[in-house]
FILOKE-918499 format. One record per residue: x, y, z of N, C-alpha, C in turn; residue number from 0; chain. Coordinates in pm, 1 decimal. Layout:
BEGIN
<<X; Y; Z>; <X; Y; Z>; <X; Y; Z>; NUM; A>
...
This chain:
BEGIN
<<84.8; -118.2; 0.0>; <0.0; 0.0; 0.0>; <89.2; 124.3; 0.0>; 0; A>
<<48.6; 202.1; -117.4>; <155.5; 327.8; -81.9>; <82.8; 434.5; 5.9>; 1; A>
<<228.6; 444.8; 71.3>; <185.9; 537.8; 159.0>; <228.1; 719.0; 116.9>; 2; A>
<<181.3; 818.5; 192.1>; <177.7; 967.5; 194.2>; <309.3; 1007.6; 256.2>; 3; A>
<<389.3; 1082.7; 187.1>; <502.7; 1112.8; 245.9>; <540.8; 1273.0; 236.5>; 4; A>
<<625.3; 1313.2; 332.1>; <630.5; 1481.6; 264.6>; <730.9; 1482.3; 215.8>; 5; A>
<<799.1; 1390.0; 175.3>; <943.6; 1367.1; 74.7>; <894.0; 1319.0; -44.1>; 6; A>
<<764.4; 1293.4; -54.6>; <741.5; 1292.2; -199.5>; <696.2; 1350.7; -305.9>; 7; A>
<<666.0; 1347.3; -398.3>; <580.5; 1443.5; -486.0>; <472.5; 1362.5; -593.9>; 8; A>
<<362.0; 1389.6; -562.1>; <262.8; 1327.6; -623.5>; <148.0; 1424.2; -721.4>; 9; A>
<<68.4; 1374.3; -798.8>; <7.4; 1425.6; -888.9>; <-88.3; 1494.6; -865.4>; 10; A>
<<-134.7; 1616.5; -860.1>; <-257.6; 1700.8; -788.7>; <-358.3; 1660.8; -795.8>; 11; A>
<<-465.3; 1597.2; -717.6>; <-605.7; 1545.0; -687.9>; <-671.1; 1638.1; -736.3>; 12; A>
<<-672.9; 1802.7; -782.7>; <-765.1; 1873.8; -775.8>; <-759.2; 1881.3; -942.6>; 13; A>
<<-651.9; 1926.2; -967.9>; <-626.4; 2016.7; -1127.7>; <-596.8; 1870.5; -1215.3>; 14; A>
<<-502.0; 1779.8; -1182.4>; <-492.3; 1650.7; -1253.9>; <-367.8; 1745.3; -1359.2>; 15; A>
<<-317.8; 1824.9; -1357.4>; <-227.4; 1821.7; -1437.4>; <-81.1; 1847.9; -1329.1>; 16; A>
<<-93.0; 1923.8; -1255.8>; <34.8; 2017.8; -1160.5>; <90.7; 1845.9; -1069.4>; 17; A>
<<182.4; 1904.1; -1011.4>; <237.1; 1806.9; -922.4>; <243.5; 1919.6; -774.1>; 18; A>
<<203.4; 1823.8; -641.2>; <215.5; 1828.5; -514.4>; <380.9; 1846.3; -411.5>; 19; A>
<<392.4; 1918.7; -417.3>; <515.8; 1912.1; -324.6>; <506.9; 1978.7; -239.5>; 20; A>
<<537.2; 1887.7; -86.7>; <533.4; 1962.0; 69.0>; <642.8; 2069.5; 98.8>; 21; A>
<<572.4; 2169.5; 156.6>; <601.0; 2322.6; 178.5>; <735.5; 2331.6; 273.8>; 22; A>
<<875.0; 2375.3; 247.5>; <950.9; 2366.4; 366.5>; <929.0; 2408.8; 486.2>; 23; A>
<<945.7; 2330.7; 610.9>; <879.0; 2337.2; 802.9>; <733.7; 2379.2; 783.8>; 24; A>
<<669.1; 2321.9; 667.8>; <500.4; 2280.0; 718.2>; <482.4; 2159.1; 689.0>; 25; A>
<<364.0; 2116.2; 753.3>; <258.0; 2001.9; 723.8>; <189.8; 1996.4; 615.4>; 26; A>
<<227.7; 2038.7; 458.4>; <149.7; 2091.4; 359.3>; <195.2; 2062.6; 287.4>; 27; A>
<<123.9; 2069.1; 120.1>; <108.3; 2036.1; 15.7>; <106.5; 2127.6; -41.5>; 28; A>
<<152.0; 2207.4; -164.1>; <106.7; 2316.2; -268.1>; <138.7; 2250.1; -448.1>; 29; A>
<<8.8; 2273.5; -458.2>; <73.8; 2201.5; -636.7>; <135.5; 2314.2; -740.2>; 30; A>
<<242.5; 2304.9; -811.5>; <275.3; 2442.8; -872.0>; <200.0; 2442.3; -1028.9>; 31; A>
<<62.4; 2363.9; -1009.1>; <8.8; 2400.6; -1153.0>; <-89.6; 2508.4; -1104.8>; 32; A>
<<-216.6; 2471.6; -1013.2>; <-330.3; 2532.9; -981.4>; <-295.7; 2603.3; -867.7>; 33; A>
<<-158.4; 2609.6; -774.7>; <-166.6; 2660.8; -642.6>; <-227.1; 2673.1; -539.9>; 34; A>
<<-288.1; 2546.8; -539.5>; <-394.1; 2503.8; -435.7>; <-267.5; 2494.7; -295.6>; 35; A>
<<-326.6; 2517.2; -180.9>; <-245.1; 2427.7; -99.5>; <-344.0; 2326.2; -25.2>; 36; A>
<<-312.4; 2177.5; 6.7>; <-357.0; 2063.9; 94.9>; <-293.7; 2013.4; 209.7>; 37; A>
<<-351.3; 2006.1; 330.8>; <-282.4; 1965.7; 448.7>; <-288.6; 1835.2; 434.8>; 38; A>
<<-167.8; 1743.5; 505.3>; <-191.7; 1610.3; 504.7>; <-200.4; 1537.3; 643.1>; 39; A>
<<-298.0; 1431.2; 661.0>; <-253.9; 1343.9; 746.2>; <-227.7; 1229.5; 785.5>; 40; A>
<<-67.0; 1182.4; 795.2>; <-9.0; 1079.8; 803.3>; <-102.0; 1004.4; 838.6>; 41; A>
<<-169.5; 1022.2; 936.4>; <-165.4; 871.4; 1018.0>; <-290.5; 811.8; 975.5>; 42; A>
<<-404.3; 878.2; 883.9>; <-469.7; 830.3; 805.2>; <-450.8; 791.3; 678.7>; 43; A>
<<-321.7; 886.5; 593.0>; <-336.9; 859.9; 485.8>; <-410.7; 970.7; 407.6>; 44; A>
<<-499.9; 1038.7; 474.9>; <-567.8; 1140.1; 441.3>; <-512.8; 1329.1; 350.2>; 45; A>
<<-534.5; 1341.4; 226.8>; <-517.5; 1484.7; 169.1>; <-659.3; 1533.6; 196.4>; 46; A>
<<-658.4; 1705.4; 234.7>; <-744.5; 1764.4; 236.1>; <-721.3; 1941.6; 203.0>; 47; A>
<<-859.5; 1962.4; 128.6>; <-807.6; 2048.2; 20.7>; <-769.2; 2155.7; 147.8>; 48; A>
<<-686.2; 2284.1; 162.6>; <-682.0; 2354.3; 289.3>; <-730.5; 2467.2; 254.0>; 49; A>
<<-759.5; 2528.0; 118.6>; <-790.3; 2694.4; 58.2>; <-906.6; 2677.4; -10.9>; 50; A>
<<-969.6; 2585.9; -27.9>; <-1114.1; 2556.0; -113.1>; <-1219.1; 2628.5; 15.2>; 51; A>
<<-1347.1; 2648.3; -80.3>; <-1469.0; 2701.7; -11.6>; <-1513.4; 2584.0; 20.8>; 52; A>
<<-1522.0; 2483.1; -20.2>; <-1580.7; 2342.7; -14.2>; <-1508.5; 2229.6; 64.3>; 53; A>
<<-1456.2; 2192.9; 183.4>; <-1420.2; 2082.5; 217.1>; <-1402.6; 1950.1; 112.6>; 54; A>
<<-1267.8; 1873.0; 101.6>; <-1261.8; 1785.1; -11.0>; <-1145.1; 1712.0; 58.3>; 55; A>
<<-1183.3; 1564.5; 46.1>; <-1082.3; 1480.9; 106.1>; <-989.5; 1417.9; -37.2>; 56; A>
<<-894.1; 1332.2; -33.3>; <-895.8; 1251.9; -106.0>; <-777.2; 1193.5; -3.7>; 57; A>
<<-745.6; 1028.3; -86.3>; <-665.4; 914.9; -1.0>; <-626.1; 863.7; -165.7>; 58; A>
<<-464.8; 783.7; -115.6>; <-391.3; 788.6; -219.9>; <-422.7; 604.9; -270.6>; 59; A>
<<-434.2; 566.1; -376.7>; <-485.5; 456.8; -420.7>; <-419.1; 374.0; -519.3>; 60; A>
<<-269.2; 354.9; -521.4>; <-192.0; 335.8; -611.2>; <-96.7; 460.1; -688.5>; 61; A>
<<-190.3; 477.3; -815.0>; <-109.1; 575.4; -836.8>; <-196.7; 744.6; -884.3>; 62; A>
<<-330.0; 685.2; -801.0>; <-486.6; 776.6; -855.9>; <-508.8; 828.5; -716.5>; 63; A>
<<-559.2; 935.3; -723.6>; <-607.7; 962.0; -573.9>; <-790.3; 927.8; -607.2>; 64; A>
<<-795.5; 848.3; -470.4>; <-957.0; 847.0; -495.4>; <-1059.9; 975.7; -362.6>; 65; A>
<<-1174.8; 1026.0; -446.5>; <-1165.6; 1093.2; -299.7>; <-1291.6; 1068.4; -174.5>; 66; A>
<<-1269.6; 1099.3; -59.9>; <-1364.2; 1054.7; 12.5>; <-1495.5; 1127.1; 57.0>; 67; A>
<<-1517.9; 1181.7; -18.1>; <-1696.9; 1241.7; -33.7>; <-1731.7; 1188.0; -170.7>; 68; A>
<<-1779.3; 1088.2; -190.5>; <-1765.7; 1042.2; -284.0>; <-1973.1; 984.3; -299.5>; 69; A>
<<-2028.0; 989.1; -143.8>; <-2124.8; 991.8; -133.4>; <-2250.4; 1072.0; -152.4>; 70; A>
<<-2164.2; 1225.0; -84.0>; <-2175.6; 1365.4; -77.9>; <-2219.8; 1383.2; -200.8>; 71; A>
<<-2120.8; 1327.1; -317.1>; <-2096.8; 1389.4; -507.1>; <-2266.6; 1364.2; -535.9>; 72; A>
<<-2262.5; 1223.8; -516.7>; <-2395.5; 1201.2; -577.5>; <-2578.2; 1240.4; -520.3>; 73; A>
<<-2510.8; 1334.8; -383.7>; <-2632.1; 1398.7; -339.9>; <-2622.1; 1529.8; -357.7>; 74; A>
<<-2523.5; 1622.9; -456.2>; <-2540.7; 1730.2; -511.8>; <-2539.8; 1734.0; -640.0>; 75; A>
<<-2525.5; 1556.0; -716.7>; <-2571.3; 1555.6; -854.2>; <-2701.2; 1566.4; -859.6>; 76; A>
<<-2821.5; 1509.6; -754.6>; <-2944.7; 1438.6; -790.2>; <-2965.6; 1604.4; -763.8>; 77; A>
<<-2911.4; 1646.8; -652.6>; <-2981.9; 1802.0; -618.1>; <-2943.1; 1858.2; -755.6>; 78; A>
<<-2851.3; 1900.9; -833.4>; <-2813.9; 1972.0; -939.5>; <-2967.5; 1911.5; -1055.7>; 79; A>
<<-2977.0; 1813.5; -1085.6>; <-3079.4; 1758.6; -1146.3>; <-3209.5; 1817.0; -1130.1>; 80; A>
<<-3255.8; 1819.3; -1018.5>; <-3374.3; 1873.1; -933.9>; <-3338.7; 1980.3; -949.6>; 81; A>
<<-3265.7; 2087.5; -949.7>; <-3256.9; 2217.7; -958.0>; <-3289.2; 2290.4; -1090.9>; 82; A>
<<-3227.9; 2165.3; -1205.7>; <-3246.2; 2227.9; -1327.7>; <-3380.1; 2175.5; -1383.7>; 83; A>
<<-3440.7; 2054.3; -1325.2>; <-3550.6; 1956.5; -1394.5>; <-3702.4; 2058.3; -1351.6>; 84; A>
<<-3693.5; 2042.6; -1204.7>; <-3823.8; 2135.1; -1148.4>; <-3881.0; 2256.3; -1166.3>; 85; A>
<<-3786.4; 2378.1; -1166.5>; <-3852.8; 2476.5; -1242.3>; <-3866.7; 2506.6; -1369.7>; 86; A>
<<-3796.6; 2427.5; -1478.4>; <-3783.5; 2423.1; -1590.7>; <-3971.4; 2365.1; -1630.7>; 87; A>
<<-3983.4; 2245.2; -1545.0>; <-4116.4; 2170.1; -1587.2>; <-4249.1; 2285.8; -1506.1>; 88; A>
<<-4174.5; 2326.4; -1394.5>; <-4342.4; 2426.8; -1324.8>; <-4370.7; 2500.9; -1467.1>; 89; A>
<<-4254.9; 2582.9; -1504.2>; <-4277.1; 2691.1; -1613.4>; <-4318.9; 2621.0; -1717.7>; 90; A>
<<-4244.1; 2521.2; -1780.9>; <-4342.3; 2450.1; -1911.2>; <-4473.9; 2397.2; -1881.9>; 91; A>
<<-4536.2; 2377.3; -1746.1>; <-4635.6; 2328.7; -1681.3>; <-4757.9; 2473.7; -1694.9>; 92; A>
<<-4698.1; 2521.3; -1645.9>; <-4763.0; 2687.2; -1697.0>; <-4812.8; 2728.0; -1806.0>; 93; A>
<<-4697.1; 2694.7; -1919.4>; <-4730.4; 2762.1; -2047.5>; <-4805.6; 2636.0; -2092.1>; 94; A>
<<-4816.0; 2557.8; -2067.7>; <-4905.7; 2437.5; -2132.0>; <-5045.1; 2434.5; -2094.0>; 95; A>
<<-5027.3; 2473.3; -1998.2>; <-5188.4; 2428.0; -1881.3>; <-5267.8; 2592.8; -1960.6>; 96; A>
<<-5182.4; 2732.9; -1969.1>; <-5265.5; 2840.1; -1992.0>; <-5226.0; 2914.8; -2107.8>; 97; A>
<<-5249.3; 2824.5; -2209.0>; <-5149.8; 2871.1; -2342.8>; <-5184.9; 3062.8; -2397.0>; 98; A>
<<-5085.0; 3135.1; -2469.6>; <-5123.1; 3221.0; -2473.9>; <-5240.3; 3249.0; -2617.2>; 99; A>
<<-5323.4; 3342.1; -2631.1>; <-5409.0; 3347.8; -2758.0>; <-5290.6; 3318.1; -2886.4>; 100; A>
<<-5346.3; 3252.5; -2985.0>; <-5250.8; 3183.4; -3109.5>; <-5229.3; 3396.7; -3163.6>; 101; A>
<<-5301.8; 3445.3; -3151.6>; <-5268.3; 3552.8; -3298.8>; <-5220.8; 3672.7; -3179.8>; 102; A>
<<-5191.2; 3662.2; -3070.5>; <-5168.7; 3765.9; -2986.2>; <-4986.5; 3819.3; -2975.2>; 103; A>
<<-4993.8; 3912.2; -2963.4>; <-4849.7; 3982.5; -3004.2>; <-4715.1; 3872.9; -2923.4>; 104; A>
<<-4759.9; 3833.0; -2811.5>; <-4660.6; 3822.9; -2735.4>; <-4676.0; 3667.4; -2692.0>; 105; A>
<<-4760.4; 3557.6; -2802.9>; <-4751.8; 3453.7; -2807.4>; <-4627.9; 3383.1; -2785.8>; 106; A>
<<-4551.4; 3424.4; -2873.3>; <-4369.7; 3378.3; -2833.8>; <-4314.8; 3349.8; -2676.8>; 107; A>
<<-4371.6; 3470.5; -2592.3>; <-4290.3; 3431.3; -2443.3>; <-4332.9; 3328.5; -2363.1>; 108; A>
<<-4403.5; 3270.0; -2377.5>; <-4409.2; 3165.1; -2287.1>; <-4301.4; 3044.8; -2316.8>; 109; A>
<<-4249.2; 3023.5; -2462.7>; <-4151.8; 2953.7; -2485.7>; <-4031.5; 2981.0; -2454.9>; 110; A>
<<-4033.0; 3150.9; -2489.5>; <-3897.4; 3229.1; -2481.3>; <-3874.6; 3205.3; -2300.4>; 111; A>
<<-3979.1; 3204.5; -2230.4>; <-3954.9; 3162.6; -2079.1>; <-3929.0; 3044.9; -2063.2>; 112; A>
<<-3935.1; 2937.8; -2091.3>; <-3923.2; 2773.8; -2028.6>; <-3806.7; 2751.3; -2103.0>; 113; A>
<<-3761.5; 2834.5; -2212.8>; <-3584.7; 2838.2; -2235.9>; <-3487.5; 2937.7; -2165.4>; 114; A>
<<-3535.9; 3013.6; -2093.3>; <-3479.5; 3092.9; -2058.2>; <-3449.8; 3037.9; -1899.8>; 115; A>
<<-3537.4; 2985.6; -1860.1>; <-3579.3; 2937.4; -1706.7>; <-3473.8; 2771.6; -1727.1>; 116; A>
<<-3444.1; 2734.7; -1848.3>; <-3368.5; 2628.6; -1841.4>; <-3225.2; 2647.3; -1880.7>; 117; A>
<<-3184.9; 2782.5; -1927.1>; <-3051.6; 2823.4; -1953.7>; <-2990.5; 2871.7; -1800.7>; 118; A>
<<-3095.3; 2952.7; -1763.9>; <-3049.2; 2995.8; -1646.9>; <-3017.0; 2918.3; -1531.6>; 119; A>
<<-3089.5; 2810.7; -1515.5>; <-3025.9; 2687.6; -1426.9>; <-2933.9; 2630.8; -1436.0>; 120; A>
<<-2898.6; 2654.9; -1548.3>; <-2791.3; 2554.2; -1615.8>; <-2696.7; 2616.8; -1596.6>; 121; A>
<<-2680.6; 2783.6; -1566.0>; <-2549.4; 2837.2; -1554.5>; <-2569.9; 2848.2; -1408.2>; 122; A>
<<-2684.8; 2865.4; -1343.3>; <-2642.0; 2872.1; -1201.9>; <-2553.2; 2735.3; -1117.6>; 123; A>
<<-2627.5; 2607.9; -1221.5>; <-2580.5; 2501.2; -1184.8>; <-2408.2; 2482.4; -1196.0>; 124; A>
<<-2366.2; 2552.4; -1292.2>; <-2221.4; 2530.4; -1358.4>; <-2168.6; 2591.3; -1257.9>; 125; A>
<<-2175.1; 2763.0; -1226.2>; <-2129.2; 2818.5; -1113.8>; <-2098.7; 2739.6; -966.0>; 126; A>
<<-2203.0; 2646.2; -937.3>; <-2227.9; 2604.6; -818.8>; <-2107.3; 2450.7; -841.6>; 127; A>
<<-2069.6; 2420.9; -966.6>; <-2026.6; 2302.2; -967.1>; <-1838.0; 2382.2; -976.9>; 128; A>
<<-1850.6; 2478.4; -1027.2>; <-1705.1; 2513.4; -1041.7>; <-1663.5; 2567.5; -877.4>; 129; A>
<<-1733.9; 2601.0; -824.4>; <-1714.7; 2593.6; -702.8>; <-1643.8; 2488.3; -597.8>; 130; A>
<<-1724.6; 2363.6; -601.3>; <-1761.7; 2292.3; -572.3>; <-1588.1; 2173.7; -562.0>; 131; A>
<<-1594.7; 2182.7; -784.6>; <-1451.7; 2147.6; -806.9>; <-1361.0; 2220.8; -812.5>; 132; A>
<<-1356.7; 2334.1; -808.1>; <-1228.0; 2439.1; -813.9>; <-1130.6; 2459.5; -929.4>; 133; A>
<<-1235.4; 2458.8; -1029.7>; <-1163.9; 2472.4; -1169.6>; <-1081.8; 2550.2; -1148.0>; 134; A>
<<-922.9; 2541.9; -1190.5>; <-857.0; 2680.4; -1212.4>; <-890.9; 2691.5; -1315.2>; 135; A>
<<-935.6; 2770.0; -1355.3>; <-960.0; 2879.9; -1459.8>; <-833.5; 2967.2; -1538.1>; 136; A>
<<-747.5; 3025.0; -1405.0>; <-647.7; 3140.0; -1458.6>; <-524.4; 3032.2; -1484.1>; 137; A>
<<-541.8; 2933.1; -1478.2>; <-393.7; 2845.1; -1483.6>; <-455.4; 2769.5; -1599.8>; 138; A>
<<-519.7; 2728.5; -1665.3>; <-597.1; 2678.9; -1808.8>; <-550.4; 2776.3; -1889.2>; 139; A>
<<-571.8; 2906.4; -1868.3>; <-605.9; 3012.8; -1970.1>; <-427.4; 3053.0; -1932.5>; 140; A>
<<-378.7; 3046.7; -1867.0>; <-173.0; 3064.7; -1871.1>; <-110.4; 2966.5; -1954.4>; 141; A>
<<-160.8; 2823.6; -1912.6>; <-109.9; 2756.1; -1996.5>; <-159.5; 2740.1; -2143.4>; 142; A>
<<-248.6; 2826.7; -2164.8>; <-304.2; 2790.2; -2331.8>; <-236.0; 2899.0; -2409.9>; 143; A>
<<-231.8; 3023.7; -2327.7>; <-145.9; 3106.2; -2342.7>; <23.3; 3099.0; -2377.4>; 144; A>
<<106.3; 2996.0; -2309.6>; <197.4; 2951.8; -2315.9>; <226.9; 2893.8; -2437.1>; 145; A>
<<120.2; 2822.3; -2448.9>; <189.8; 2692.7; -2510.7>; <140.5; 2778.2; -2701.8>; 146; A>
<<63.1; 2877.9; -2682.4>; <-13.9; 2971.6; -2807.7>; <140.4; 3005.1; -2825.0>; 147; A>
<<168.0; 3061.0; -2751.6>; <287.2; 3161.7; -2776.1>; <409.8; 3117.6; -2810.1>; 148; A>
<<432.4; 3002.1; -2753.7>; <530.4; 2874.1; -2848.7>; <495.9; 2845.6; -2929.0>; 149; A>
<<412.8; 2801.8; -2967.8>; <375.0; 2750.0; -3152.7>; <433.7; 2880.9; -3194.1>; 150; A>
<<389.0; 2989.4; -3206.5>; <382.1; 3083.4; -3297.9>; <532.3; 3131.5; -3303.0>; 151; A>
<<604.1; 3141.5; -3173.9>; <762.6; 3164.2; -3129.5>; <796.5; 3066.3; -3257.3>; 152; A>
<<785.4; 2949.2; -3233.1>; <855.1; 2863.7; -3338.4>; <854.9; 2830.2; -3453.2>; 153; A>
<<696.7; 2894.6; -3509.9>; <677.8; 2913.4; -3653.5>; <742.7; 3045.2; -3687.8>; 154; A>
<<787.9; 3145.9; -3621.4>; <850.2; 3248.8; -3653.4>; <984.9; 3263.4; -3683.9>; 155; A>
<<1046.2; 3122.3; -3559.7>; <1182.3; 3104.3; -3613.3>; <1249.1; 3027.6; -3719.7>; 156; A>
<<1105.1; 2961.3; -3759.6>; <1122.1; 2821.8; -3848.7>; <1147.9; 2905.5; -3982.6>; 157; A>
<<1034.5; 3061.0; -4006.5>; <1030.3; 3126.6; -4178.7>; <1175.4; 3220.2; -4172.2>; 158; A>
């Protein structure tokens, strides 16, 4: 079973691209892709995220971290579901049950609402999930940046 060490360096549980290396005279973890930092504890075995809004465990599983809310996930998927399924159907429930007159100016909104009422969940839902996982965002958009700026560096030196 491998074990958690602060002499080692392992693959970031959060971002999946950066690598983990413990902080000199702390108990800590910082990955230098996403700059998360994670406290560890030996004697479980246990990573936990330490700068997230969201509490997040994970435990090391070979060479994958698996993580331990893993129960939690699937009771803010069914909620994410329910969030986007229920008012989406009251409002199509609405425009169905009290349709508007066929030749009346503003026939269109009741559709233009039960799409609108289902876009909008859908981004509140995304918000609530990037949260949740802690997309870096500004370290995606550095490295796309990077790696933009090399291609083009090297097609410049190539003509």
């Amino acid at each position: 079973m491998p074990t958690l060490d602060y002499s080692q360096t392992y693959s970031c549980p959060l971002c999946l691209r950066g690598e983990i290396r413990a902080f000199p005279l702390m108990d800590a973890f910082g990955c230098d892709f996403c700059r998360h930092i994670f406290s560890a504890n030996l004697e479980e075995q246990v990573l936990d995220l330490a700068d997230g809004q969201v509490p997040r465990r994970w435990y090391r599983k070979g060479n994958q971290w698996i993580t331990k809310d893993q129960e939690t996930f699937w009771g803010y998927g069914l909620f994410g579901l329910i969030l986007i399924i229920l008012p989406t159907a009251i409002v199509a429930l609405g425009a169905y049950c009290f349709p508007p007159l066929p030749n009346s100016p503003l026939s269109w909104l009741p559709k233009l609402w039960v799409v609108l009422t289902l876009i909008f969940h859908l981004i509140f839902l995304s918000w609530l999930a990037s949260l949740y996982f802690q997309f870096p965002f500004a370290s995606y958009f550095r490295l796309f940046q990077e790696r933009f700026h090399l291609v083009n560096f090297r097609d410049d030196n190539n003509h």
